[in-house]
C-alpha positions as CSV (number, residue, x, y, z in Angstrom):
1,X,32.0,47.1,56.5
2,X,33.3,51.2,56.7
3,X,30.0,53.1,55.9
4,X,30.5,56.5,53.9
5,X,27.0,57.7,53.1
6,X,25.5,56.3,56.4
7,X,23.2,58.3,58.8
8,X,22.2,57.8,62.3
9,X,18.0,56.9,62.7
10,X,17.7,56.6,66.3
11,X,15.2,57.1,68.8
12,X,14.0,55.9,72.6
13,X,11.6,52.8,73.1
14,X,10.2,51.6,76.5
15,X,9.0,48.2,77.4
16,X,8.3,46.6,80.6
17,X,7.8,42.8,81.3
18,X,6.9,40.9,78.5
19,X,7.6,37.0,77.2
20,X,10.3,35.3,79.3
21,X,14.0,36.4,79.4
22,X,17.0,34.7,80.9
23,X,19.3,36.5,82.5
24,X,23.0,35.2,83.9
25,X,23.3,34.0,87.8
26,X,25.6,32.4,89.4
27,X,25.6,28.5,89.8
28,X,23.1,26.5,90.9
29,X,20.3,29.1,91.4
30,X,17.9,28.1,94.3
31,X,15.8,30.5,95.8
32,X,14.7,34.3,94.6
33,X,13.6,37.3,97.0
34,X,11.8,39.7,95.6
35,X,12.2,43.7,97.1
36,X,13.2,47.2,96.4
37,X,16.9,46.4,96.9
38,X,18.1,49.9,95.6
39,X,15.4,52.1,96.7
40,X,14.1,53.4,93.2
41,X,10.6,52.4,93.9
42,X,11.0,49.3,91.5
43,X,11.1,45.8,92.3
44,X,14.7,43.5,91.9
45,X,15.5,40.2,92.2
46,X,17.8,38.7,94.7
47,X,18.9,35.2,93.9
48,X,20.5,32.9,96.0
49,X,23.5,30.8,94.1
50,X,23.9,27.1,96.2
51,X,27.1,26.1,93.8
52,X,29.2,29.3,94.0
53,X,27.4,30.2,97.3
54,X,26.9,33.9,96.5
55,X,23.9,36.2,95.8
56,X,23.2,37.6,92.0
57,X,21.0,41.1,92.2
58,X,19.2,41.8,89.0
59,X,17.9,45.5,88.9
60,X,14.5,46.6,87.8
61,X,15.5,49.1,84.8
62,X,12.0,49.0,83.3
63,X,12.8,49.9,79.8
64,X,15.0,48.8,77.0
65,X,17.9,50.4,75.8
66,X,17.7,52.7,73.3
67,X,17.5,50.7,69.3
68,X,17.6,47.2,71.0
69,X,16.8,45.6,68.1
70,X,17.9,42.1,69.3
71,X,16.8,42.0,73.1
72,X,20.2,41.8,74.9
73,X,19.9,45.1,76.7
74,X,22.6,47.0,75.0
75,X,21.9,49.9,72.5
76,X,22.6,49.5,68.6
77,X,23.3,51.8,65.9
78,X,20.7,51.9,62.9
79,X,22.1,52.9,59.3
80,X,20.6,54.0,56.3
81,X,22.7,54.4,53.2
82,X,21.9,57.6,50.1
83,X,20.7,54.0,48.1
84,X,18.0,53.4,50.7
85,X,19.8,50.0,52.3
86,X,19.4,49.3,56.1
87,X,22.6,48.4,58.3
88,X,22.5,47.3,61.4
89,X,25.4,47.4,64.1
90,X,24.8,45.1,67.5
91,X,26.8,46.6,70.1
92,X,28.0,45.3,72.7
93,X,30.1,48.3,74.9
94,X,32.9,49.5,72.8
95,X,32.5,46.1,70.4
96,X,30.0,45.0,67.5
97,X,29.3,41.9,68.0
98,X,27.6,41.7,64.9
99,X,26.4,43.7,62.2
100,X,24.4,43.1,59.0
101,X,21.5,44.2,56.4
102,X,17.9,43.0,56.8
103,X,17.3,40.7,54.1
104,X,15.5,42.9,52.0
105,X,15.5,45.2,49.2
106,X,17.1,48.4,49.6
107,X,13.9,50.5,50.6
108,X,13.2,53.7,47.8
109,X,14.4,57.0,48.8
110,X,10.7,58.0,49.3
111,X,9.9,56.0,51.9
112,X,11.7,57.3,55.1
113,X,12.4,56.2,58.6
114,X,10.6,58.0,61.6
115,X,11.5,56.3,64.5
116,X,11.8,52.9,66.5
117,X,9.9,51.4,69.2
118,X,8.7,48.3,70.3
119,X,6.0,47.9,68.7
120,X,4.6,44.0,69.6
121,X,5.9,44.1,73.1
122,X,9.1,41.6,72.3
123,X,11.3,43.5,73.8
124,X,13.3,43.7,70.5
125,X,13.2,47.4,68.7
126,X,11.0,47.9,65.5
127,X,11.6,50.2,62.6
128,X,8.6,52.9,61.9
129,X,8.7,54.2,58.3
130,X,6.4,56.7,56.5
131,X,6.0,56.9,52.7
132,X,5.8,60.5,51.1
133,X,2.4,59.7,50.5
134,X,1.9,59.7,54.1
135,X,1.6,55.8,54.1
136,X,2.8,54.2,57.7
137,X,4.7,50.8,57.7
138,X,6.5,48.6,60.3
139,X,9.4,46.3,60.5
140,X,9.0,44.1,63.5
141,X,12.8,43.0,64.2
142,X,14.5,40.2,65.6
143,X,18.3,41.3,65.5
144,X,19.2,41.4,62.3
145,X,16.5,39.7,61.1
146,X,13.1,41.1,60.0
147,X,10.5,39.3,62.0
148,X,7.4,40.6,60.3
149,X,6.3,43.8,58.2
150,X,3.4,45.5,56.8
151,X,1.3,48.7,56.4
152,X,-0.7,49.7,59.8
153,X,-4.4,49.1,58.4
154,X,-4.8,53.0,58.5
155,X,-5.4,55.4,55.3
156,X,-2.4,57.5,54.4
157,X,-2.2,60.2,56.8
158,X,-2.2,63.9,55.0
159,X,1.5,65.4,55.4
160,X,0.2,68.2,57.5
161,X,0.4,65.6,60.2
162,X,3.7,64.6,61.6
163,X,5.3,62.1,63.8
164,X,6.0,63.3,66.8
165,X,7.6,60.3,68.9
166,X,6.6,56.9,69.5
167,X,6.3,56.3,73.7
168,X,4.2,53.8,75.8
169,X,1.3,56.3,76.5
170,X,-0.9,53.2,77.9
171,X,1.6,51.1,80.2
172,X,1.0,48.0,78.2
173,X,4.4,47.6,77.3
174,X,4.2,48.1,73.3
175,X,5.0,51.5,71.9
176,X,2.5,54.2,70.8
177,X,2.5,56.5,68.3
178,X,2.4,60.3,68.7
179,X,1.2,62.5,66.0
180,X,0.9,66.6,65.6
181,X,-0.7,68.7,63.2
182,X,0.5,71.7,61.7
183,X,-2.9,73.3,63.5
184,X,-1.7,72.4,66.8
185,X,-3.7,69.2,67.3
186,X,-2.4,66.1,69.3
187,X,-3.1,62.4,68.3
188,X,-2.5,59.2,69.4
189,X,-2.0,55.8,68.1
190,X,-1.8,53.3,70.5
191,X,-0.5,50.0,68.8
192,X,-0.5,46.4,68.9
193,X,2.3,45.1,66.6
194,X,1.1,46.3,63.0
195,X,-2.5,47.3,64.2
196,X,-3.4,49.8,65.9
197,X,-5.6,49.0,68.6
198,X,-7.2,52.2,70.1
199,X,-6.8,56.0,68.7
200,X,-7.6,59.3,69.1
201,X,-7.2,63.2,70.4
202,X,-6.8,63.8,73.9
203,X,-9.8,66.1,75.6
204,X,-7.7,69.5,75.1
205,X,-8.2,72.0,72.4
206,X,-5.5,72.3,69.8
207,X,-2.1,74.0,71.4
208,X,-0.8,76.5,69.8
209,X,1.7,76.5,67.0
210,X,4.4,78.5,70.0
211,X,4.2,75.5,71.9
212,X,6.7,72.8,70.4
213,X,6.9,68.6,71.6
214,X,10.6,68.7,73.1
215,X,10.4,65.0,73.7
216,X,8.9,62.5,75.8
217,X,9.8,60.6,79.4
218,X,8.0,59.2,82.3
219,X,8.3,61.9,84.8
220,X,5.7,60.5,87.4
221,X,7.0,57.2,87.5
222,X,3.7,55.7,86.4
223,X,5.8,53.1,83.6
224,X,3.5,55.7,81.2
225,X,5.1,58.1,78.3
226,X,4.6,62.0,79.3
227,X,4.7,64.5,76.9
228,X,7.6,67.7,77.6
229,X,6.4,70.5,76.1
230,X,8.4,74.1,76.0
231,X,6.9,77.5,74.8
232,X,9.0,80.1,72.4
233,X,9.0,81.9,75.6
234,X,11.3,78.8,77.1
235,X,8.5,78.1,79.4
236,X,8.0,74.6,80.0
237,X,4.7,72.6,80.8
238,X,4.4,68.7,81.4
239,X,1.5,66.6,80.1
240,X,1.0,62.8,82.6
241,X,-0.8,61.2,80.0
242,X,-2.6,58.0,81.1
243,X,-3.6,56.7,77.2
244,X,-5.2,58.6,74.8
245,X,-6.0,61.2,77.8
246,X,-4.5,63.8,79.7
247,X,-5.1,62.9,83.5
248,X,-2.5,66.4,85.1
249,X,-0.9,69.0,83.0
250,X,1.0,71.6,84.8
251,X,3.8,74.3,85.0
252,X,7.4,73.1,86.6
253,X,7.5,76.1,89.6
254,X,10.3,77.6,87.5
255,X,10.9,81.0,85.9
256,X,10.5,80.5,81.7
257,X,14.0,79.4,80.8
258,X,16.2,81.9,78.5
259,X,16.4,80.4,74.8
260,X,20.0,80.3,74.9
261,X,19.2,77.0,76.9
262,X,18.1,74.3,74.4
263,X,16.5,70.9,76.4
264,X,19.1,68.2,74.9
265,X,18.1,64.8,76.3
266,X,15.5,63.6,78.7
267,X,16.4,60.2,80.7
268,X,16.3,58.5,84.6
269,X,19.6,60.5,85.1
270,X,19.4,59.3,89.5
271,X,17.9,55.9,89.3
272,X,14.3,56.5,90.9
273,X,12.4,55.4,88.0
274,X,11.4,59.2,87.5
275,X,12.0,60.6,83.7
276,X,14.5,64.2,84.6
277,X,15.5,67.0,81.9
278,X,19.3,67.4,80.6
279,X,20.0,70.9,79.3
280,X,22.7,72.9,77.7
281,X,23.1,76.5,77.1
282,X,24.9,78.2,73.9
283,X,28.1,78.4,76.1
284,X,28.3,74.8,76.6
285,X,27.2,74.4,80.5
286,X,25.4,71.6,80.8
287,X,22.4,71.8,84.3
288,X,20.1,68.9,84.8
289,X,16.6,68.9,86.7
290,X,15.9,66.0,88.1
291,X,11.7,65.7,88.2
292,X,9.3,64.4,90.4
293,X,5.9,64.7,89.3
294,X,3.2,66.4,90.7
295,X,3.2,64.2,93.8
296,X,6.0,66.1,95.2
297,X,4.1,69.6,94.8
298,X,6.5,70.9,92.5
299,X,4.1,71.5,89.7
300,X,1.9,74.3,89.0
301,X,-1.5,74.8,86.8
302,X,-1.9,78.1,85.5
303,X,-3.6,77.0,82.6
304,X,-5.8,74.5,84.4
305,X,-7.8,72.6,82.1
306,X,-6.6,74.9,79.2
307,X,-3.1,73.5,79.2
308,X,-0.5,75.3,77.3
309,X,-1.5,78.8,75.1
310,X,0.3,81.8,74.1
C-alpha cells in the first residue's frame, strides 16, 4: 500500500504490569532473580538459562512504546485517509511487519481522532475519537483488529472543552483522560476500558488562559502521569498529580525560558525511570533537562497552593 492523503495520529500511552506476557530467554529457563540490575530504581529480571548456560536480563521499561497497538513493544504508525479510513503499519525497526485496515467502515469526516492510550489495561494501544458534536468513542485494539468499541456512557461534552492528553494520572495501569476548558479549568477522566470509572476537577481554581498544557510525563518517578505546564512568559511549573488531585505543584529553580525556545518532546531521556524535558530553540540547538522531582530540592512554590497565575 503507498498512502497519498495519509496523516500521522499519534500520541504517548503508559502501562505497567498487566495480563501475562512472554518474553524470549534463552533455553531451558530455570531460575529468576529479581533486583535493580541497572540502577534506574526499577525492578529487572535475571534469568538463569540451564540449556545454553547463560543469563537473559529483561529490563523494567514501565511503559509501552508509543501507538503499540498490538503489544510487541515496538511503536506503530496510525493513518487516517481524507475518506475517513484507518491504516495501520506494525513496525518492527526499519520493517512493517504488517499493516492493514480495521475491519470497519471508513469513519465520517466528522468524527475525528484525539489521541491513543491504553485504555483497558491490555497493553495493546486504543484509538480515542470525538464526534463534532462533542460525542467520545473508543476503539479497544488488538493489532489490527478491533477488539471492542463504543461511546463512553458520558453526555456529549460542549466543544469549549478540549482534550488535552490521555496519561495514567492514577497508577492503575489504564489511561486517563485529560480535559481543558476554554475558562482555564482542568478535568479528569479516569477510565476503565469504555467506562469511565472516577472523574472530576482537581482542588485548584481555574489557571489562566497564559498558562498552556505543554504535555505530560512522570517526572517523580511515581509510575503516575504529571502535568508540564509553561506560561507565555516561558516560565514553567510542574503539577505531580496523584488521580483526580494535585498532591505538589511547583516552579523548576530556573529563570522563565526565552520563547524562542519551544518544549519539543518530554521522555526518560537517562534511564532512571524519571520523565525529563527536550527543547529546541528557533536556531535549531537542541538542550535537554533531565528532572528529578521535588525530592531532589530542585523545585520551588511561589504560587503555593495557588499554582500557576499571571
Amino acid at each position: 500500500m503507498t498512502p497519498t492523503r495519509f496523516r500521522f495520529c499519534s500520541v504517548t500511552s503508559v502501562a505497567g504490569f498487566q495480563q501475562q506476557t512472554q518474553y524470549p530467554t534463552g533455553l531451558g529457563p530455570d531460575s529468576v532473580a529479581i533486583g535493580d540490575l541497572n540502577g534506574d530504581g526499577r525492578l529487572d529480571l535475571a534469568v538463569a538459562n540451564l540449556s545454553t548456560n547463560n543469563v537473559t536480563v529483561l529490563l523494567n521499561r514501565n511503559a509501552l512504546a508509543d501507538d503499540d497497538f498490538n503489544g510487541d513493544l515496538n511503536s506503530d504508525i496510525l493513518w487516517r485517509h481524507d475518506s475517513g479510513q484507518v491504516y495501520i503499519w506494525e513496525m518492527d525497526g526499519l520493517g512493517i511487519k504488517a499493516e492493514g485496515a480495521p475491519a470497519h467502515a471508513p469513519v465520517p469526516n466528522d468524527w475525528h481522532i484525539e489521541s491513543t492510550g491504553d485504555f483497558n489495561g491490555d497493553l495493546n494501544s486504543d484509538i480515542l475519537w470525538r464526534h463534532d458534536s462533542g460525542q467520545v468513542y473508543i476503539w479497544e485494539m488488538n493489532g489490527l483488529g478491533i477488539a471492542a468499541e463504543g461511546a463512553v456512557v458520558h453526555a456529549a461534552v460542549p466543544n469549549d472543552w478540549h482534550v488535552q492528553d490521555v496519561g495514567d494520572f492514577n497508577g492503575d495501569s489504564k489511561s486517563d483522560i485529560l480535559w481543558r476548558n476554554d475558562n482555564g479549568q482542568v478535568y479528569f477522566w479516569e477510565m476503565d476500558g469504555l467506562a469511565i470509572k472516577a472523574e472530576g476537577a482537581p482542588a485548584h481554581a481555574p489557571v489562566p488562559t497564559a498558562w498552556h498544557i505543554e504535555g505530560i510525563g512522570d517526572f517523580d518517578g511515581d509510575l503516575k502521569s504529571d502535568i508540564l505546564w509553561r506560561h507565555d512568559t516561558g516560565q514553567v511549573y510542574l503539577w505531580e498529580m496523584d488521580g483526580l488531585q494535585i498532591k505538589a505543584e511547583c516552579a523548576p529553580a530556573h529563570a522563565p525560558v526565552p520563547t524562542d525556545w519551544h518544549i519539543q518532546d518530554i521522555g526518560d531521556y537517562n534511564g532512571d525511570g524519571k520523565s525529563d524535558i527536550l527543547w529546541r530553540h528557533d536556531s535549531g540547538q537542541v538542550y535537554l533537562w533531565e528532572m528529578n522531582g521535588p525530592p531532589s530540592g530542585r523545585c520551588i512554590t511561589p504560587f503555593k497552593a495557588a499554582g500557576p497565575r499571571t
